[in-house]
C-alpha positions as CSV (number, residue, x, y, z in Angstrom):
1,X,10.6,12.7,3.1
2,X,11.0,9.0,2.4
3,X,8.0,7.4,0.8
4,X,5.9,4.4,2.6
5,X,6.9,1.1,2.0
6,X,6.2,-2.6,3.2
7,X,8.6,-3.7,5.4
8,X,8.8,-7.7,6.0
9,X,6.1,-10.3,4.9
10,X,2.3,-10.1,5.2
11,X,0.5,-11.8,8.1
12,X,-2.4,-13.4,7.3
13,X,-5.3,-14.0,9.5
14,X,-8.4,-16.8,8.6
15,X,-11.0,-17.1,10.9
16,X,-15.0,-15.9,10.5
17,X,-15.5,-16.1,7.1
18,X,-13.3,-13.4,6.3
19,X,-9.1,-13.4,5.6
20,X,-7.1,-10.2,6.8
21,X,-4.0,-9.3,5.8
22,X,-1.8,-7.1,7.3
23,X,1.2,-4.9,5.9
24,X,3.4,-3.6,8.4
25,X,5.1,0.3,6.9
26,X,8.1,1.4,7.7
27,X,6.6,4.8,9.0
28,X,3.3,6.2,9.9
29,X,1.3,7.8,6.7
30,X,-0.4,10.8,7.0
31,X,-4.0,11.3,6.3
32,X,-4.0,12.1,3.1
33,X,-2.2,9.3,1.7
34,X,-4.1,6.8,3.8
35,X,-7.6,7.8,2.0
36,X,-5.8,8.2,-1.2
37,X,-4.9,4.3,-0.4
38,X,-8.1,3.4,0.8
39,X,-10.2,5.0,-2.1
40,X,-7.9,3.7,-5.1
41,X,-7.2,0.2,-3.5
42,X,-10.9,-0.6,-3.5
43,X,-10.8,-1.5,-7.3
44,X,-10.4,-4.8,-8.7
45,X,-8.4,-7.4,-7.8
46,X,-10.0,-5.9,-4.2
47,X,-13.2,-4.7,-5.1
48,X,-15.1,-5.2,-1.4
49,X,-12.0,-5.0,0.5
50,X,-11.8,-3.6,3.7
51,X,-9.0,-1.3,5.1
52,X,-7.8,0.1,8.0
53,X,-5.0,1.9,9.5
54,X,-3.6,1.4,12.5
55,X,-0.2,3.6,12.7
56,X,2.3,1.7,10.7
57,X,0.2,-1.0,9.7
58,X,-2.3,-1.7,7.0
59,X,-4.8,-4.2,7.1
60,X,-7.0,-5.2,4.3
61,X,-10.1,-7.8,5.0
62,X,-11.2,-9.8,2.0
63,X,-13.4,-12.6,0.6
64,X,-11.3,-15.9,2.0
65,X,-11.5,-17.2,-1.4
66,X,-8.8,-14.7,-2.9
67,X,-5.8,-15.4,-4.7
68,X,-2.8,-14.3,-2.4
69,X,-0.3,-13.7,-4.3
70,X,-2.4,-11.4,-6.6
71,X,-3.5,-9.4,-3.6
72,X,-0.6,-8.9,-2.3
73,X,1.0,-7.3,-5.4
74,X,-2.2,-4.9,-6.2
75,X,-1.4,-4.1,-2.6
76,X,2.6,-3.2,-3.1
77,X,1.6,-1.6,-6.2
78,X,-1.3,0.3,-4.5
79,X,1.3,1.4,-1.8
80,X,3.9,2.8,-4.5
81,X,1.0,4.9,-6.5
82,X,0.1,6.4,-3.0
83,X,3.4,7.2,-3.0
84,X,3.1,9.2,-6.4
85,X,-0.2,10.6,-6.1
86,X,-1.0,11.6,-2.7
87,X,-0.9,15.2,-1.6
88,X,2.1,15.7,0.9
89,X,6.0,16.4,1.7
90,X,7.5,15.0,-1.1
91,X,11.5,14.4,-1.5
92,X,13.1,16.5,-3.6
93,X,13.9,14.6,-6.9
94,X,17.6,13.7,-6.8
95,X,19.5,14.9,-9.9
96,X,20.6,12.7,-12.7
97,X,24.2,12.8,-14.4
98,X,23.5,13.0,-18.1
99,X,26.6,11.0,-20.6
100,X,28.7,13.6,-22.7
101,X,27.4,13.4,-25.8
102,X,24.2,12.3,-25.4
């Protein structure tokens, strides 16, 4: 099975003292991996985050004051260790060619 993966930008949304952002997936996680996500994307640089799961998109609420860019690659990386850790289907590793010789 093909692992979950951002697909496009994230939208942002200010309003009420609080920013969202939301990641649209390229497929609809199962259970397991979203409360895998949602319990190891809660540390630092999102500690206090909020997330949901709507189908194939995530979105995170956090303080407005937040650094962007920072949150959006703890997110990506958050997304690829869900990936790796989760319980589920997993794709069969594809085999490498190993050089003569070496």
């Amino acid at each position: 099975m093909v692992g979950i993966r951002r697909v496009g930008a994230p939208r942002f949304e200010q309003g009420d003292g609080r920013l969202l952002i939301h990641l649209k997936l390229n497929r609809q996680p199962e259970a397991a991996w979203i409360q895998y996500f949602k319990t190891h994307a809660l540390s630092a640089p999102l500690t206090g985050a909020k997330v949901t799961a709507d189908r194939r998109e995530l979105t995170v609420e956090v303080p407005p004051r937040s650094n962007l860019g920072e949150l959006v690659t703890a997110l990506d990386c958050f997304i690829e260790c869900a990936n790796l850790l989760s319980p589920g289907p997993r794709r069969p590793a594809t085999p490498r060619s190993v050089p003569a010789g070496g």
